[in-house]
N, C-alpha and C positions, 0 to 999 in steps of 0.2 A: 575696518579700513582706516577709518580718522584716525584712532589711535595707533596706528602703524605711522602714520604718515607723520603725525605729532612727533613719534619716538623717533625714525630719522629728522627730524628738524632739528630735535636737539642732540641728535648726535653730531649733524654737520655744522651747527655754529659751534659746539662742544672745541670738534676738531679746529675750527677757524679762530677762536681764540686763544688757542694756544699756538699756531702758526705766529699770529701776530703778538705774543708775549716773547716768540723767539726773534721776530722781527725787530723789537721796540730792544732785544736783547744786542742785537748784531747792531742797531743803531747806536746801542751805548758804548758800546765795543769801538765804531767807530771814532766816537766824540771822546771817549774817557779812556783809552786805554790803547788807542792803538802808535797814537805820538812815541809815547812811552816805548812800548810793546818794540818798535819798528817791524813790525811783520803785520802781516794782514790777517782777518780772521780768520782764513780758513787754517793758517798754519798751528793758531792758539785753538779753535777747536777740535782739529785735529793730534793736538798731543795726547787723547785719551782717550777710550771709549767711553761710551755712552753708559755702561755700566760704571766705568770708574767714575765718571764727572755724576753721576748719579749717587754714590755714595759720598764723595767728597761736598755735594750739597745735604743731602741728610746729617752728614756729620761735623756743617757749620767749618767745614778746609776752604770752601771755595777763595774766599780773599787770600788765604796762604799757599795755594795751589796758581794762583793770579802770580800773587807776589815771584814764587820759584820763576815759573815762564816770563814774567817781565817785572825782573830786579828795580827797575829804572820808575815804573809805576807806583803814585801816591794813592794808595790804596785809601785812605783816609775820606778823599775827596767822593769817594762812589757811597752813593746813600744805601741804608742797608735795604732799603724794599729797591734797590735796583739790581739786588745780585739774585734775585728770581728769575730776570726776564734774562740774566745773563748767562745763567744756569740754563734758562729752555733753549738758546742759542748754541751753547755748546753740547745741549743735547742731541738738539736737531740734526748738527753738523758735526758730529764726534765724527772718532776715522771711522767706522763699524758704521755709519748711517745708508751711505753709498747719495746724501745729498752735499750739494754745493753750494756755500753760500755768495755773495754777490758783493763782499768786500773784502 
């Protein structure tokens, strides 16, 4: 029974850390990219599913995939361990998620 209880523990901060990797995602989104961008994120997360922004981060496109959707963005200025949290954002909230984000 402990060891049960142990293994959901760590599956539910599991899950809640990665909520809030997409959260700190959607907060960069709003500081760094949406001036630029002029759309909100749900419409940049929404240009792709979740499978496609998932392959576009395995295969190191995410800034050039940024870049296409918002021409107008200094892509330069985003540190590269910020494009993880930006990546779980646009995963979270792809069109195919059926979630909404709150910028």
């Amino acid at each position: 029974m402990r060891r049960l209880v142990y293994i959901l523990t760590i599956i539910a901060i599991a899950s809640l850390s990665s909520y809030a990797d997409a959260d700190k995602g959607q907060r960069l989104y709003k500081h760094k990219l949406r001036k630029a961008c002029q759309f909100s994120g749900i419409k940049f997360a929404r240009a792709y599913t979740q499978a496609e922004w998932k392959e576009f981060y395995k295969k190191g496109l995410l800034p050039e995939k940024t870049k296409e959707l918002c021409p107008k963005a200094d892509i330069e200025k985003i540190d590269k361990k910020w494009w993880k949290d930006i990546y779980n954002f646009t995963y979270e909230y792809a069109k195919d998620s059926g979630n909404v984000p709150s910028c």
